[in-house]
Every structure is written in structure tokens, then in C-alpha cells.
Rosetta silent file (secondary structure, phi, psi, omega in degrees, C-alpha in Angstrom):
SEQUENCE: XXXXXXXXXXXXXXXXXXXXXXXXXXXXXXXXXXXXXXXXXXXXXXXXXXXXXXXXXXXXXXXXXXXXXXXXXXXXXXXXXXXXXXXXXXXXXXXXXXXXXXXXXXXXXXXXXXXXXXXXXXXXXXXXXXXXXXXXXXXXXXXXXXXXXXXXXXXXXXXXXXXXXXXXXXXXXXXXXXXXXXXXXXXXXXXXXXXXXXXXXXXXXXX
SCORE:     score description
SCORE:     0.000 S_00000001
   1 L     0.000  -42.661  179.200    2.608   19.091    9.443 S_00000001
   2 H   -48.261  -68.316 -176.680    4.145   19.261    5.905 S_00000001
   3 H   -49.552  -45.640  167.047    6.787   21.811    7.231 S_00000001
   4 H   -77.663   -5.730 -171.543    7.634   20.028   10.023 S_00000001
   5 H   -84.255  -19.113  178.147    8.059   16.860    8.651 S_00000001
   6 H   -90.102   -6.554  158.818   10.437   18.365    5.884 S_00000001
   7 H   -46.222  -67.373 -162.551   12.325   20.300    9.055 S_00000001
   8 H  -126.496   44.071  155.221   12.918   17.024   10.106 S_00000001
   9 H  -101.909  -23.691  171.720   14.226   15.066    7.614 S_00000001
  10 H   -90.585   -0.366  149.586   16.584   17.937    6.727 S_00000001
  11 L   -86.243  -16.309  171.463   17.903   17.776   10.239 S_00000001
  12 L   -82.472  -28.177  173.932   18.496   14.086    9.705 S_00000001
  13 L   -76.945  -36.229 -176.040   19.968   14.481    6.690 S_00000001
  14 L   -68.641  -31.633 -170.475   22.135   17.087    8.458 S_00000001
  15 L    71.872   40.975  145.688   22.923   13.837   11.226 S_00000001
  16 L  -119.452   86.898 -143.644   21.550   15.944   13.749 S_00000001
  17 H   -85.864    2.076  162.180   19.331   13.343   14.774 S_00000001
  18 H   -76.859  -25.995  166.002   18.180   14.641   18.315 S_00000001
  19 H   -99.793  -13.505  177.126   16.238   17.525   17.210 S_00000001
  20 H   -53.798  -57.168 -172.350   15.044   15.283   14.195 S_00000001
  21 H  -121.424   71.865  179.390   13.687   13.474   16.708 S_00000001
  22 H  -106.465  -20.805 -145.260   12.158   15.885   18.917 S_00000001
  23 H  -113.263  -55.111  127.622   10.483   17.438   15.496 S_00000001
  24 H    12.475  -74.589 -173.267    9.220   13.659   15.039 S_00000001
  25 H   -87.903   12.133  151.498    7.476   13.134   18.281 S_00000001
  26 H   -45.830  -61.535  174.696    6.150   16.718   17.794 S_00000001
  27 H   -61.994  -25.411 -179.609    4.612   15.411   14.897 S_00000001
  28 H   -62.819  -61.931 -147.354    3.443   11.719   16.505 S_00000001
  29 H   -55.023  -34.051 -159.810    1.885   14.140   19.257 S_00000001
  30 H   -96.145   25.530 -176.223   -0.124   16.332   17.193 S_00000001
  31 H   -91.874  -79.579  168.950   -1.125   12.916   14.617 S_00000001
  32 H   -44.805  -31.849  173.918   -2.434   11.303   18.224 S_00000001
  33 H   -66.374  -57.582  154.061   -4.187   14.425   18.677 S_00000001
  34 H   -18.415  -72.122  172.823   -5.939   14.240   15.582 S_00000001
  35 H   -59.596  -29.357  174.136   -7.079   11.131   16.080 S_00000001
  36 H   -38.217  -38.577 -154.169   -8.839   11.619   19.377 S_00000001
  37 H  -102.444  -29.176  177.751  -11.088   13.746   17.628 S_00000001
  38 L   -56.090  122.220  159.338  -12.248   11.424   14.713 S_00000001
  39 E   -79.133  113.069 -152.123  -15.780   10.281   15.171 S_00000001
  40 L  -131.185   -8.860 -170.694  -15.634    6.782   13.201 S_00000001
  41 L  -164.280  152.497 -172.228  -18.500    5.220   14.250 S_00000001
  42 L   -69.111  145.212 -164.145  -21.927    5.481   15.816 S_00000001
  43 L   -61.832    8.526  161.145  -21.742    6.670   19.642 S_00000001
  44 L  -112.674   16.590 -177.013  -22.538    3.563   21.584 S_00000001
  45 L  -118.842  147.228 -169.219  -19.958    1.093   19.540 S_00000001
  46 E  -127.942  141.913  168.599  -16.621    0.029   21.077 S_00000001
  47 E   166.878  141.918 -173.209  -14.384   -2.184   19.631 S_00000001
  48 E   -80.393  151.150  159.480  -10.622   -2.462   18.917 S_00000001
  49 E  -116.190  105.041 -175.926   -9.600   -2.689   14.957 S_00000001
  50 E  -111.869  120.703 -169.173   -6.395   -4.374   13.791 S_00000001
  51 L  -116.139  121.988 -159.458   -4.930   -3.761   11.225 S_00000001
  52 L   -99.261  112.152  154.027   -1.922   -6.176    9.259 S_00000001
  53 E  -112.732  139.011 -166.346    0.452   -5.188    6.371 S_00000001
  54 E  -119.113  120.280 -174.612    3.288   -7.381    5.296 S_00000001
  55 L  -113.858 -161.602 -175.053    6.131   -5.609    3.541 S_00000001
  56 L   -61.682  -57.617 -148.637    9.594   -7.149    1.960 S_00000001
  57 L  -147.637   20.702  163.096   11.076   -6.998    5.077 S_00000001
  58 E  -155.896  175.891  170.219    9.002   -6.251    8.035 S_00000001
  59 E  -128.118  147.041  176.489    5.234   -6.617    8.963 S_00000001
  60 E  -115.522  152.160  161.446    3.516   -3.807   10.682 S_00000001
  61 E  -124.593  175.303 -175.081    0.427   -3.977   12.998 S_00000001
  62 E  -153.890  129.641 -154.586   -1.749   -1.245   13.921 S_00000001
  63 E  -126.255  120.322  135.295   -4.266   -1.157   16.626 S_00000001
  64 E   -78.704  115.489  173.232   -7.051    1.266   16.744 S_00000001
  65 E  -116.338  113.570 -165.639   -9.329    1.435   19.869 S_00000001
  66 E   -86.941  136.791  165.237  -12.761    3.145   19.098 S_00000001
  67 E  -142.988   94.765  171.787  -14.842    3.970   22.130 S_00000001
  68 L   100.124   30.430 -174.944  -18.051    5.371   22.264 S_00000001
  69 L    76.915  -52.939  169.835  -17.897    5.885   18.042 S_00000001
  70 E   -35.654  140.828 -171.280  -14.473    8.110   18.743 S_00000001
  71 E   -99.996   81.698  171.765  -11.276    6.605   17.325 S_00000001
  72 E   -62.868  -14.171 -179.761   -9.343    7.556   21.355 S_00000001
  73 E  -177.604  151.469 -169.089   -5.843    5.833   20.771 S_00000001
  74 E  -143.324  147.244 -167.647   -4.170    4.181   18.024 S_00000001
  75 E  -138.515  123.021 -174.284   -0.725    1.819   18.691 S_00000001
  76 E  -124.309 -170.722 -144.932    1.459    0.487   15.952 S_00000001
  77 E  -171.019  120.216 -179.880    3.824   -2.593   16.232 S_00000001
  78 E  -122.010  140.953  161.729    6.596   -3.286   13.428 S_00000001
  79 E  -127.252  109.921 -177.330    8.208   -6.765   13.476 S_00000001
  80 E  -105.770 -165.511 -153.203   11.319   -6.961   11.179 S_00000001
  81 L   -85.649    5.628  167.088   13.153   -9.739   10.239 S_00000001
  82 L   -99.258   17.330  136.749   14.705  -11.366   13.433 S_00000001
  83 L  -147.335  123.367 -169.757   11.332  -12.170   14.444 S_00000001
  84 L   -78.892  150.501 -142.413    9.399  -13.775   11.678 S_00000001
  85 L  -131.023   79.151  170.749    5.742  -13.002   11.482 S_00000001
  86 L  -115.193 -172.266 -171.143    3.760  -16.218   10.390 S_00000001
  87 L   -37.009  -17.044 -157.932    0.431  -17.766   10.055 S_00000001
  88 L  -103.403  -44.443 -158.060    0.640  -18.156   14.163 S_00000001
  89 H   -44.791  -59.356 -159.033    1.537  -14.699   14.400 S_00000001
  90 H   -62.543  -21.417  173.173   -1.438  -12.669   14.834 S_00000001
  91 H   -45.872  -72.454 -161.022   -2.645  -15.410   17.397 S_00000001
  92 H   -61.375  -34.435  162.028    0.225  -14.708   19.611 S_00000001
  93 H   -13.964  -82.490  164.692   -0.104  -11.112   18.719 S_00000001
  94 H   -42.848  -45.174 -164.769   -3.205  -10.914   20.156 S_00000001
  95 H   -86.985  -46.968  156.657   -2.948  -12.903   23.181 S_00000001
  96 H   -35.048  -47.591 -159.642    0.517  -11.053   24.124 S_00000001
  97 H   -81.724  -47.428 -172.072   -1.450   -7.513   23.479 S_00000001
  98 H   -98.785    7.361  178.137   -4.198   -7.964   26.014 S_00000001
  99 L   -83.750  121.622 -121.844   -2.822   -9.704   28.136 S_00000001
 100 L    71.284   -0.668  154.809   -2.921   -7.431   31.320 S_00000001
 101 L   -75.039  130.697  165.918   -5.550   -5.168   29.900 S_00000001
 102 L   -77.606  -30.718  150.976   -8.171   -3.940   31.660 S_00000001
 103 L   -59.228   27.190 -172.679   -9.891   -2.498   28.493 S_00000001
 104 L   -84.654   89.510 -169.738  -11.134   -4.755   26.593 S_00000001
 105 L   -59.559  155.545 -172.123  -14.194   -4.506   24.083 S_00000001
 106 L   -68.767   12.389  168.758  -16.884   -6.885   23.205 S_00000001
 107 L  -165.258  145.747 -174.128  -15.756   -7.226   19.770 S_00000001
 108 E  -139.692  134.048 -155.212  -12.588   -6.884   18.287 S_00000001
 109 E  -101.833  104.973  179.880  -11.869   -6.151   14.179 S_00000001
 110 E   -93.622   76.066 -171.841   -9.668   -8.363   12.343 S_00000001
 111 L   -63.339  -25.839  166.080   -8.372   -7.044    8.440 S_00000001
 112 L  -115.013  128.806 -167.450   -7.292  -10.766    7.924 S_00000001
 113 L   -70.227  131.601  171.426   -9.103  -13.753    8.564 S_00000001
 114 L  -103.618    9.398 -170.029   -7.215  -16.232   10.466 S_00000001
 115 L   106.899  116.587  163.510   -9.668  -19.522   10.808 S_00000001
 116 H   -64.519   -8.636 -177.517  -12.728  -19.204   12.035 S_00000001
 117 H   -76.744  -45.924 -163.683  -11.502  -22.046   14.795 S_00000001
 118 H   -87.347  -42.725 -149.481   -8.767  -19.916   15.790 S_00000001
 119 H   -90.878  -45.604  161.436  -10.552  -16.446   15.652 S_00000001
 120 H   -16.182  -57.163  152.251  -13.094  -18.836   18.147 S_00000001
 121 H   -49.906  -82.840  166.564  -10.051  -19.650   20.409 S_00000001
 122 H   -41.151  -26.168  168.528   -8.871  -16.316   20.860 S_00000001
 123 H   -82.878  -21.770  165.467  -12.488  -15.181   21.561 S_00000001
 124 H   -55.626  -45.581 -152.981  -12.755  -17.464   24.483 S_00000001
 125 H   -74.637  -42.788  172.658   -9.329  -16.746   25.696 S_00000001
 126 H   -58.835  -22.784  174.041  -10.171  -12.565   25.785 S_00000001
 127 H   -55.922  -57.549 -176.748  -13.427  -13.386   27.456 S_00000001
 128 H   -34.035  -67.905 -174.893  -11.992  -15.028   30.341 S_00000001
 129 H   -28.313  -66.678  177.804   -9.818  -11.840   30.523 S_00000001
 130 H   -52.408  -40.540 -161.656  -12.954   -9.613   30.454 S_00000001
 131 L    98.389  -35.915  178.611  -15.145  -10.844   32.259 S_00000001
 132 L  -127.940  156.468  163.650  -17.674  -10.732   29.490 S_00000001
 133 L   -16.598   92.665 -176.136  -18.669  -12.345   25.851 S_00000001
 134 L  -115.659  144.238 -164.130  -15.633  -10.942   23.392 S_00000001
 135 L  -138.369  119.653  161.144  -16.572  -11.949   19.435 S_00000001
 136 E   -79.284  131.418  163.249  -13.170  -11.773   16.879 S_00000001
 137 E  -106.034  130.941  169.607  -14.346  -10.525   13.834 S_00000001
 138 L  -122.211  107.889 -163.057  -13.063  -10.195    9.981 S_00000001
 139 L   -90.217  119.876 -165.947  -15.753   -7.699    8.889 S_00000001
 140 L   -82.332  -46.581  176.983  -16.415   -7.989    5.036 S_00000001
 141 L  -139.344 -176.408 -170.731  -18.150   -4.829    4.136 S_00000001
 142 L    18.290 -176.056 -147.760  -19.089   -1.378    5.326 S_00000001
 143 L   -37.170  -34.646  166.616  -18.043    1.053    7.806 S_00000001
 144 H   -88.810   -4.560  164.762  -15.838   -1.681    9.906 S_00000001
 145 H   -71.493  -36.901  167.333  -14.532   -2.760    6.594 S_00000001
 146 H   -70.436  -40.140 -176.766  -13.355    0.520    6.449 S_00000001
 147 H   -54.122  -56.455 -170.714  -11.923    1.203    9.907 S_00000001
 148 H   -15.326  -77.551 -155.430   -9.696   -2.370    8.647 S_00000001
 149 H   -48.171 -105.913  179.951   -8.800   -0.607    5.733 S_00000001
 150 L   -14.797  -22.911  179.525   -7.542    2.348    8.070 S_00000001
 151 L  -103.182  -64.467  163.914   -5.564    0.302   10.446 S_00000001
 152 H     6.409  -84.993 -148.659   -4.016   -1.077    7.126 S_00000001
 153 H   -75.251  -36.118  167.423   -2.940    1.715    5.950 S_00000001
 154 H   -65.231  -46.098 -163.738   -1.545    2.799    9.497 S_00000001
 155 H   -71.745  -53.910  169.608    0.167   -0.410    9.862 S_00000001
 156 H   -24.111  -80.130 -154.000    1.498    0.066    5.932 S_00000001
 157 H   -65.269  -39.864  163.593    3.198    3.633    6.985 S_00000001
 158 H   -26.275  -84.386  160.409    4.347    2.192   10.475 S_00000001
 159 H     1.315  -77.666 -169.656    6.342   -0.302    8.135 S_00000001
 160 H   -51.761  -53.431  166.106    7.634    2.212    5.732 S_00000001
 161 H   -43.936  -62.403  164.050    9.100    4.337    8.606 S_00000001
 162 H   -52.902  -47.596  164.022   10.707    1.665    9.636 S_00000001
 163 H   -49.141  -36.266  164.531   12.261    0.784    6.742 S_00000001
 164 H   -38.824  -43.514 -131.715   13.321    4.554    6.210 S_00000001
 165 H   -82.033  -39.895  178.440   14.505    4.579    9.596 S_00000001
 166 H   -77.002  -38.389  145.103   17.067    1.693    9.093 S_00000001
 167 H   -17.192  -64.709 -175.982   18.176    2.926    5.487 S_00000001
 168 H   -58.154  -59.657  166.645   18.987    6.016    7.362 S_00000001
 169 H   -63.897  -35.516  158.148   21.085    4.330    9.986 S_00000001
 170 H   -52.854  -38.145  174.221   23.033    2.029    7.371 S_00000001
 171 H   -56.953  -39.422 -136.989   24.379    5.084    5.913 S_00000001
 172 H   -99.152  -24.884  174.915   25.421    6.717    8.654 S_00000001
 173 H   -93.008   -3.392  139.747   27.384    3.039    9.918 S_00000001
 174 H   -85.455   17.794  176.530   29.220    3.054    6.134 S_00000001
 175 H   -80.719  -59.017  175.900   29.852    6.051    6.681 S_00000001
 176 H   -64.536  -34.661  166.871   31.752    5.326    9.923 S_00000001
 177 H   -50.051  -45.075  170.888   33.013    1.988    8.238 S_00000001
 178 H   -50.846  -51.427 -160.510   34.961    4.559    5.805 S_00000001
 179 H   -71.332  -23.987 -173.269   36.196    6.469    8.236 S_00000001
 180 H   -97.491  -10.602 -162.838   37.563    3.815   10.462 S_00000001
 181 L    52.483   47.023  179.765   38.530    1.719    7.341 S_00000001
 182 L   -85.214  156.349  170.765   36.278   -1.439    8.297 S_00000001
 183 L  -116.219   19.831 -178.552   35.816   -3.716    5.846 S_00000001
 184 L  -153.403  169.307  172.417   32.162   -4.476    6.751 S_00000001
 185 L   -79.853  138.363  176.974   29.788   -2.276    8.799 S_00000001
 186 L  -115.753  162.918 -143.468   29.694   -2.802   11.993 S_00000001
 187 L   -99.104   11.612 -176.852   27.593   -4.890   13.773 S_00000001
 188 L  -169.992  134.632 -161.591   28.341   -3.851   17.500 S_00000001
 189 L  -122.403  134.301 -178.581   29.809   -0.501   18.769 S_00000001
 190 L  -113.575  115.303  158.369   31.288   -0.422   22.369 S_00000001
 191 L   -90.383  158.533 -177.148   31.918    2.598   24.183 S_00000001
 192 E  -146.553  137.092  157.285   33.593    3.263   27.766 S_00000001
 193 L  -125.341   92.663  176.801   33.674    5.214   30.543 S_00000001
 194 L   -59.997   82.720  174.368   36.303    5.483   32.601 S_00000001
 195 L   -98.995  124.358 -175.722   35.602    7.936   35.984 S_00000001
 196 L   -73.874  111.075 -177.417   38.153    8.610   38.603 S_00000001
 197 L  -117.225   34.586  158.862   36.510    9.264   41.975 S_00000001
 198 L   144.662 -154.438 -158.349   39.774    9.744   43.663 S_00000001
 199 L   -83.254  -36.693 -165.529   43.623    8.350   44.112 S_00000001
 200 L  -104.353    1.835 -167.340   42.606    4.431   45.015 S_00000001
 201 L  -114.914  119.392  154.914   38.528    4.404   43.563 S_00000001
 202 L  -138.630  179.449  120.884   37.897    4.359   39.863 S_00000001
 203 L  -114.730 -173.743 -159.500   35.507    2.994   37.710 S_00000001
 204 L  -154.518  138.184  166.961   34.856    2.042   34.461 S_00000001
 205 L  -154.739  138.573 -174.671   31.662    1.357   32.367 S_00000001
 206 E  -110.096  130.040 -169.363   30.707   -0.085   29.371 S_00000001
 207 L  -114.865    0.000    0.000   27.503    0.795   27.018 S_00000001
């Protein structure tokens, strides 16, 4: 993993950012593989774990869904700063994430407490959904205090990445700002394509 991950930051560094990120979701895929196989829990407990980290300038979430003790799929979710991430968030969070899921476990794993009124609300609203009893939880100690802690820590590097990711693209737009002799970066790039499909038909399109 080490090797590929410094492969493909030195293609990004290079600005050859298409096999960076082919060497990237190489790397998601065999991460997601990984996880599949972690046993995390004892083999009859199901339950989703969400996990919140709040950075300078984005917040990551991180969703783990354990089935059957197995950690089977893990989903992260960055919100940066055009959409602000407050006390409300995780509420809508939630209700936005499952809504349309067919999967939904009888208990769901909170790393931040949110009101017991409101974690109350939200367990009513996923019941309806289910079909069955769903209990929000903010788990205090042991082994689902640790899965938190793990969805943390996921949501943390989800974050980071992002922030990387955008670092990485401001260079490369002053970079173009030099070259064009802008006096700011700029905030919207248009391109066009103009195809000729014969003497009277053309078109033209803009991305």
C-alpha cells in the first residue's frame, strides 16, 4: 500500500492526475477489501457506527455498517465550507442517509451525543422506515466505544484528504493564474466545443 500510495502522489506531483487517480481507487479498492474481512464484533450483532470529526475547514463523517460481527462496508462524507455543519447537522445527516434504505439495523452508534430528545426523534423516524424498533445510541465504553473511535478516525483521514486534495488543486489554478497573468485564481473555467457536421449544421458546446 505504502508503494502505491507514494506512486501516486509522485504522479500528482508530476500533474498527471489520471493515473494518480487510477493508483488512488486501486488503493480505496484494496482498503474496502480489507475491511470486509475485519471481524469487529460478536457474530449475531448488526448495527451501523458513525463516526464525526470536525476539522478547520471541513467536517468529515464516516459510516461503518457491521453485520453479523463483520465490519462489510464503510462510506465517508466530507462537508466543507459552503455547507456548514452545525448542531442540526447530524440530525439531517441521518435522516438524508437512510432515507431509501432498505438496510437498516436495530441500533445505530453515535461518537457524539446529540440530545437524548433528538437521538429519541431520529429513533422513531428510522423505525417507521424499518419496519422494526431502531435505538440511536452514544456508547460510552467498550468494544462499541471503540468501533466510534474507528469511524473517528476514518472520518478524521476522509477530512485530511480532502484538505490535501484542494491544496493540490490551488496550486495547480496559481499556477495557471501565472501563466495567463490573472490577477486572482480563477474561480470558473469555460471550455468549448465547436463541431462541424457539415456545410449548413454545426454545433457548439460548452462545459
Amino acid at each position: 500500500r505504502e508503494q502505491l500510495e507514494a506512486k501516486m502522489y509522485e504522479l500528482s506531483e508530476q500533474e498527471n492526475f489520471e493515473a494518480a487517480i487510477r493508483y488512488r481507487n486501486t488503493i480505496a479498492a484494496l482498503d474496502k477489501l480489507s475491511d470486509r474481512q475485519k471481524v469487529v464484533a460478536s457474530a449475531k450483532e448488526n448495527h451501523d457506527v458513525v463516526g464525526v470529526f470536525a476539522g478547520a475547514v471541513c467536517t468529515g463523517i464516516s459510516v461503518l455498517n457491521v453485520r453479523d460481527g463483520v465490519l462489510t462496508n464503510k462510506s465517508d462524507y466530507v462537508f466543507g465550507s459552503e455547507r456548514i455543519f452545525d448542531e442540526g447537522g447530524m440530525s439531517t445527516f441521518l435522516c438524508e442517509y437512510y432515507r431509501g434504505k432498505e438496510d437498516i439495523p436495530r441500533e445505530i452508534l453515535l461518537s457524539e451525543e446529540i440530545g437524548e430528545d433528538e437521538r429519541g426523534l431520529i429513533g422513531e423516524y428510522l423505525s417507521s422506515l424499518a419496519g422494526m424498533k431502531v435505538e440511536v445510541r452514544v456508547p460510552e465504553r467498550g468494544d462499541k466505544r471503540g468501533l466510534c473511535k474507528m469511524a473517528v478516525e476514518n472520518a478524521e483521514q476522509a477530512a485530511r484528504q480532502y484538505v490535501s486534495e484542494n491544496e493540490r488543486s490551488d496550486s495547480t489554478l496559481a499556477m495557471l493564474a501565472e501563466l495567463l497573468g490573472l490577477e486572482a485564481l480563477p474561480f470558473r473555467i469555460e471550455s468549448y466545443d465547436i463541431s462541424n457536421l457539415g456545410a449548413e449544421h454545426k454545433t457548439a458546446g460548452m462545459v
